[in-house]
C-alpha positions as CSV (number, residue, x, y, z in Angstrom):
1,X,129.6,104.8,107.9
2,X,128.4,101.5,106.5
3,X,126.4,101.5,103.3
4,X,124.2,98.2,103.2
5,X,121.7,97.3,100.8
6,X,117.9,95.8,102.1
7,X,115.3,94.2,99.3
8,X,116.5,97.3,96.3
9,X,117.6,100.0,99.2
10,X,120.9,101.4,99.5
11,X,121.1,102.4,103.1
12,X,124.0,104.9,105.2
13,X,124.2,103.2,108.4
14,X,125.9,105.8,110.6
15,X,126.8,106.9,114.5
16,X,125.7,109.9,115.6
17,X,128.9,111.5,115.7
18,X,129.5,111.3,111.8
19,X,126.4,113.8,112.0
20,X,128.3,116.9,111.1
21,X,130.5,115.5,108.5
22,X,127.9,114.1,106.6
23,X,129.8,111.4,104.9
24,X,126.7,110.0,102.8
25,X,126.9,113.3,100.8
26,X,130.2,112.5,98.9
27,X,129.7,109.2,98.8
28,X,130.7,107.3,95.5
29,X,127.4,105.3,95.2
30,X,124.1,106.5,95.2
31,X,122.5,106.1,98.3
32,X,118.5,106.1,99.3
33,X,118.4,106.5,103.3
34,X,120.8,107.6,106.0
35,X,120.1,105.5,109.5
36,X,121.1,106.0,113.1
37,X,120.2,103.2,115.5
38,X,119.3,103.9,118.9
39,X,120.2,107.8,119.0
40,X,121.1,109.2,122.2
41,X,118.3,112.0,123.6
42,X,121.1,114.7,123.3
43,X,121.5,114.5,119.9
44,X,117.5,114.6,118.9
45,X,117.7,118.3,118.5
46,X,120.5,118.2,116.2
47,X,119.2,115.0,114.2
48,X,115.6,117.0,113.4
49,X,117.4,119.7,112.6
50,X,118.9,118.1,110.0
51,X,115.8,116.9,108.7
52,X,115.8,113.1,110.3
53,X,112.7,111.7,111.5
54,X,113.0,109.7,115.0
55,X,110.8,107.4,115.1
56,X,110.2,103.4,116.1
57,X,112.2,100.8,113.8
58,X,109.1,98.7,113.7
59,X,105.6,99.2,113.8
60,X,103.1,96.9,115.6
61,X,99.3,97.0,114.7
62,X,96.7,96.6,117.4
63,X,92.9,96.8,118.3
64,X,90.8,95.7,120.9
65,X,88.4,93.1,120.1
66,X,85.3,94.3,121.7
67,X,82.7,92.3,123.8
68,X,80.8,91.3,119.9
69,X,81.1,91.9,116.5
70,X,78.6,94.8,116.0
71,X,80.6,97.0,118.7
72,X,84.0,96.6,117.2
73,X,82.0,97.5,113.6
74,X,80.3,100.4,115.5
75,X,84.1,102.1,116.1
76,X,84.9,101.8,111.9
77,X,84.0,104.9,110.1
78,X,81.0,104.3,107.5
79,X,82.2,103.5,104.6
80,X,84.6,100.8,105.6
81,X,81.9,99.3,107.8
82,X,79.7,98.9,104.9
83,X,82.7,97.7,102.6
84,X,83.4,94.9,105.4
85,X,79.4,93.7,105.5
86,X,79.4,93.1,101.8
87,X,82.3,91.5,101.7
88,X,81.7,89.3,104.4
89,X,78.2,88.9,102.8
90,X,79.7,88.0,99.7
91,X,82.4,86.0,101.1
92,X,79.3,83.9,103.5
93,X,77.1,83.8,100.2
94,X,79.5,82.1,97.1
95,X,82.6,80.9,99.3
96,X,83.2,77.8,101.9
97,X,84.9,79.2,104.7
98,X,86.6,77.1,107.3
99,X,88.7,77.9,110.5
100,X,90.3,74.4,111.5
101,X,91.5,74.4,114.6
102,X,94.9,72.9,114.1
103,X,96.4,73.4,110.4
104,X,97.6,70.4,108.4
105,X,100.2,70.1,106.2
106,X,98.2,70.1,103.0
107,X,96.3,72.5,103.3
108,X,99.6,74.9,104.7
109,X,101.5,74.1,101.8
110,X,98.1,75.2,99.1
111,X,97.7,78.2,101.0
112,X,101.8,79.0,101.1
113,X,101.9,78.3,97.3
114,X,99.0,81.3,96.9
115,X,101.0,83.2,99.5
116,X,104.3,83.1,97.6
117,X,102.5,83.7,94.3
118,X,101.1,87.4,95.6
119,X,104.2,88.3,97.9
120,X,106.2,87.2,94.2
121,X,104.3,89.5,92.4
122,X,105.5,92.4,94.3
123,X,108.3,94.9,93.4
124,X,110.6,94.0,97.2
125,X,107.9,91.4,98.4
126,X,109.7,89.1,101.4
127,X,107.8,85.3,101.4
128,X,108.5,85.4,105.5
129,X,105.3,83.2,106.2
130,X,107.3,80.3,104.0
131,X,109.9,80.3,106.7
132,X,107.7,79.4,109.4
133,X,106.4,76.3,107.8
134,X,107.5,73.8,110.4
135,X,107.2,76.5,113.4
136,X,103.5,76.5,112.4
137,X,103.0,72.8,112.2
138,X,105.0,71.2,114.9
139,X,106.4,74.4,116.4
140,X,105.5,75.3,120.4
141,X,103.3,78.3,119.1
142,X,99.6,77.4,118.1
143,X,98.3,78.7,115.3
144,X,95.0,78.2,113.8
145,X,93.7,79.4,110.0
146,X,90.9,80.6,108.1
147,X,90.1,79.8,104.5
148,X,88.0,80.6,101.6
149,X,87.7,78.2,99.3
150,X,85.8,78.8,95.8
151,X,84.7,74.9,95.1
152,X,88.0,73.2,94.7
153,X,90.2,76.4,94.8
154,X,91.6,78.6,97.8
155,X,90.5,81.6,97.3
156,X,92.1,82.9,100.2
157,X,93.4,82.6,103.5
158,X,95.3,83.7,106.6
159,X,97.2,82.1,109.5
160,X,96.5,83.4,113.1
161,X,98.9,83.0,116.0
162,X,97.5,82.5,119.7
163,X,98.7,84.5,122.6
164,X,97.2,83.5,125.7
165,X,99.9,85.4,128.0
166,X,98.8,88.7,125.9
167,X,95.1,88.2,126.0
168,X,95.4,88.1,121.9
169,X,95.3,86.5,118.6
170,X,97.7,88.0,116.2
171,X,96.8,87.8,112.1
172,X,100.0,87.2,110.7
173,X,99.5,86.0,107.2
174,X,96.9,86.5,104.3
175,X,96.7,85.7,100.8
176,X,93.8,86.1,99.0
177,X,94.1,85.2,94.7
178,X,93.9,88.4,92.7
179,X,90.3,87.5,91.7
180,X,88.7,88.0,95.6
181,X,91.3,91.2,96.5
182,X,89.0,93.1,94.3
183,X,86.0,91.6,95.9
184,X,87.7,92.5,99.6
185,X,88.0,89.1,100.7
186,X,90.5,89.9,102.9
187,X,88.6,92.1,105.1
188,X,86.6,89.3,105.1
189,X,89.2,86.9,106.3
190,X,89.7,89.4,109.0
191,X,86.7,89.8,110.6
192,X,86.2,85.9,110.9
193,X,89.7,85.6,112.4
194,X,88.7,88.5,115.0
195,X,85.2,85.9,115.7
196,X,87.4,83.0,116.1
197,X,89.5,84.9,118.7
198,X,86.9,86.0,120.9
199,X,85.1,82.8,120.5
200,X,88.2,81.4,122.1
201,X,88.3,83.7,124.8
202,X,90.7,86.7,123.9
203,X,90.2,90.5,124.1
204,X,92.9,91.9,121.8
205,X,93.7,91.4,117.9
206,X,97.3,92.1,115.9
207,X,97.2,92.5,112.3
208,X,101.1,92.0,111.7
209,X,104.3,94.0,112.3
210,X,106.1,96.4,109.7
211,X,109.2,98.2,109.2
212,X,108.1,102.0,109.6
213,X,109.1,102.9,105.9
214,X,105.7,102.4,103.7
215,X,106.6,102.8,100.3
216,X,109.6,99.8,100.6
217,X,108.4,96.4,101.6
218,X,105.0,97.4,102.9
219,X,103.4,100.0,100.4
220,X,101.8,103.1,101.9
221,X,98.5,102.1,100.6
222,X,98.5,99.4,103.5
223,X,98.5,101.9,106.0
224,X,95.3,103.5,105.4
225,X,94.1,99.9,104.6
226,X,94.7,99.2,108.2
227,X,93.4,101.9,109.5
228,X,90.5,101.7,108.0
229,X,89.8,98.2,109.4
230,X,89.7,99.4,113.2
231,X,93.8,99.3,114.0
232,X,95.9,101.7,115.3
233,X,99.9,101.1,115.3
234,X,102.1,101.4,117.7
235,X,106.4,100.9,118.9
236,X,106.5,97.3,118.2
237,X,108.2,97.4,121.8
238,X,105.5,99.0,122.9
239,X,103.4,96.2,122.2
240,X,105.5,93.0,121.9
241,X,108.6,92.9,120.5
242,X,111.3,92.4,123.3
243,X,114.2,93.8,120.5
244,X,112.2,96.7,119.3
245,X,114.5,99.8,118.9
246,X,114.1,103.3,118.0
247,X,115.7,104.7,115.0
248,X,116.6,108.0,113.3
249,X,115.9,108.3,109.1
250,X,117.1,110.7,106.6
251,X,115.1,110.2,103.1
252,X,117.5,111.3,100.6
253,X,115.6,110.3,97.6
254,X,112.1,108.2,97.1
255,X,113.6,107.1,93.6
256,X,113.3,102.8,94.6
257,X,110.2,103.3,96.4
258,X,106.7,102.5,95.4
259,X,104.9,105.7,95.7
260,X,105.2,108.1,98.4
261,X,107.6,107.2,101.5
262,X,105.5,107.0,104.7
263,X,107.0,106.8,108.1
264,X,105.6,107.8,111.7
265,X,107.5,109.6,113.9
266,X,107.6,110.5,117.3
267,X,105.8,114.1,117.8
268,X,108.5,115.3,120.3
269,X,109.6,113.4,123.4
270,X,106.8,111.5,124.3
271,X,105.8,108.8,121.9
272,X,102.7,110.0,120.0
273,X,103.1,109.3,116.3
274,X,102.9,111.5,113.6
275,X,102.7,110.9,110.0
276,X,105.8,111.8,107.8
277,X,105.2,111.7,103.8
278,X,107.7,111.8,101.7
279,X,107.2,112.3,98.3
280,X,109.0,115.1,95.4
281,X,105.4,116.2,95.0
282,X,102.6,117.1,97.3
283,X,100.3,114.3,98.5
284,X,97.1,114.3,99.9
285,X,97.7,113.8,103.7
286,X,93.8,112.7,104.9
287,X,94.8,109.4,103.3
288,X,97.6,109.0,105.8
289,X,95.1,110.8,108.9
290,X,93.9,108.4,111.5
291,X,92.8,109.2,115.3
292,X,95.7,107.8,117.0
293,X,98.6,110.3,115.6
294,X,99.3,114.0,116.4
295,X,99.2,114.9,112.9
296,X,100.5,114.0,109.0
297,X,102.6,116.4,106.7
298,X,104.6,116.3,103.3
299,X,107.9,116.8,102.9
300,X,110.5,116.3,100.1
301,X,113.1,114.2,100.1
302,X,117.0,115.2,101.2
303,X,115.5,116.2,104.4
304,X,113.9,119.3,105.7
305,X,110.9,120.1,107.6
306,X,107.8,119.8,106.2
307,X,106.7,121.7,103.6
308,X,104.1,124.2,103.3
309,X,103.8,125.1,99.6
């Protein structure tokens, strides 16, 4: 067993063969998660049965694009539907928005400084997008951007990536100033990015790739945020991502996470989804409902199946 410790979590990295001793119990230090990579189909049995959800290391999100914008609207549910007119609406009304083709450096480097000042503000944010500053400029990838600018000020922004060999535009980074979150802007941001991507020809959308543990780095709030917004997530190496793995997770405690611990499992041996909360109390599950999984439960952390109380 190796302990290691990832943005605040202590996690057991361990083989499946140190299953039945169960050395993360007497460990000296307090530990959050117990992880097995790649676990073998003969010990799946044995791994639920000790309360471990197997399930895909990353999460990739997906939607098609739709021959217009009125059809992909027509799939949301109401309420979001209406939520994303108004703020587009809004956005149209009292912003400047602009999708440049090709981004410069200036106006990267004002839209990574509002990008690090949100991603700062969180409790295990990660500022990737500032890594790929000079991939996005003079890298092989092309990326275009759309912005929201309130007179001189960025009020928001995101950066999209062009995949011409996978019919797609991926949205890979937003930032929007505290100001225009509460006035949706990003949904905003998002439908204008999904225009500019079928202007140009493409049939499929991403909206970005997580690690399958809301509640850490991603909070569980974006999943129903997602959702919401048309998307449905799948294995990132179901989608993309040529080292996508599947992994096996014990919760032992949600103590350093930010809310409830959300992760989406495999059903049984096919790869449906299913949503796993994890919380000490109960939750209510039709937040973390959406038509591509088998199902959502609750259950409490140290493992266990899901609880019905």
């Amino acid at each position: 067993m190796e302990v290691v410790e990832t943005n605040g979590l202590s996690i057991a990295m361990i083989g499946t063969g140190e299953l039945a001793g169960e050395p993360w119990a007497d460990h000296p230090a307090p530990i959050d998660l117990v992880r097995t990579m790649d676990p073998p189909a003969g010990a799946w049995d044995e791994l639920a049965a000790r309360g471990f959800i197997r399930k895909p290391d990353w999460l990739s999100w997906t939607a098609d694009l739709g021959a217009g914008e009125a059809e992909y609207l027509a799939r949301m549910e109401a309420k979001p539907r209406q939520v994303v007119r108004r703020a587009v609406a809004r956005a149209e009304r009292e912003l400047t928005l602009t999708v440049p083709d090709r981004i410069d450096p200036a106006t990267l480097d004002r839209f990574l400084a509002l990008y690090r000042d949100r991603v700062e503000r969180m409790t295990y944010g990660v500022t990737v997008a500032c890594r790929y500053r000079e991939a996005i400029l003079d890298g092989p990838d092309r990326y275009f951007g759309v912005f929201a600018y309130d007179g001189p000020e960025l009020a928001g922004g995101c950066l999209v990536l062009e995949r011409p060999e996978q019919d797609a535009v991926r949205i890979r980074f937003s930032a929007v100033t505290e100001r225009w979150r509460r006035a949706s802007l990003a949904r905003a941001l998002y439908l204008v990015a999904m225009r500019a991507g079928r202007a140009r020809g493409y049939r499929r959308v991403g909206l970005g790739d997580e690690p399958n543990l809301y509640g850490h780095v991603a909070k569980a709030g974006l999943f129903p945020f997602k959702v919401s917004m048309g998307f449905r997530c799948v294995p990132s190496q179901d989608n993309h991502d040529p080292h996508g793995r599947d992994c096996a997770d014990l919760v032992l405690t949600v103590r350093n996470l930010c809310g409830p611990g959300l992760l989406l499992g495999y059903a049984g041996r096919d790869r449906t989804l299913t949503a796993h909360v994890v919380a000490d109390d109960p939750v209510d599950l039709r937040r973390f409902s959406a038509p591509f999984l088998a199902g959502a439960d609750w259950r409490k952390p140290a493992g266990g199946g899901p609880c019905t109380c």
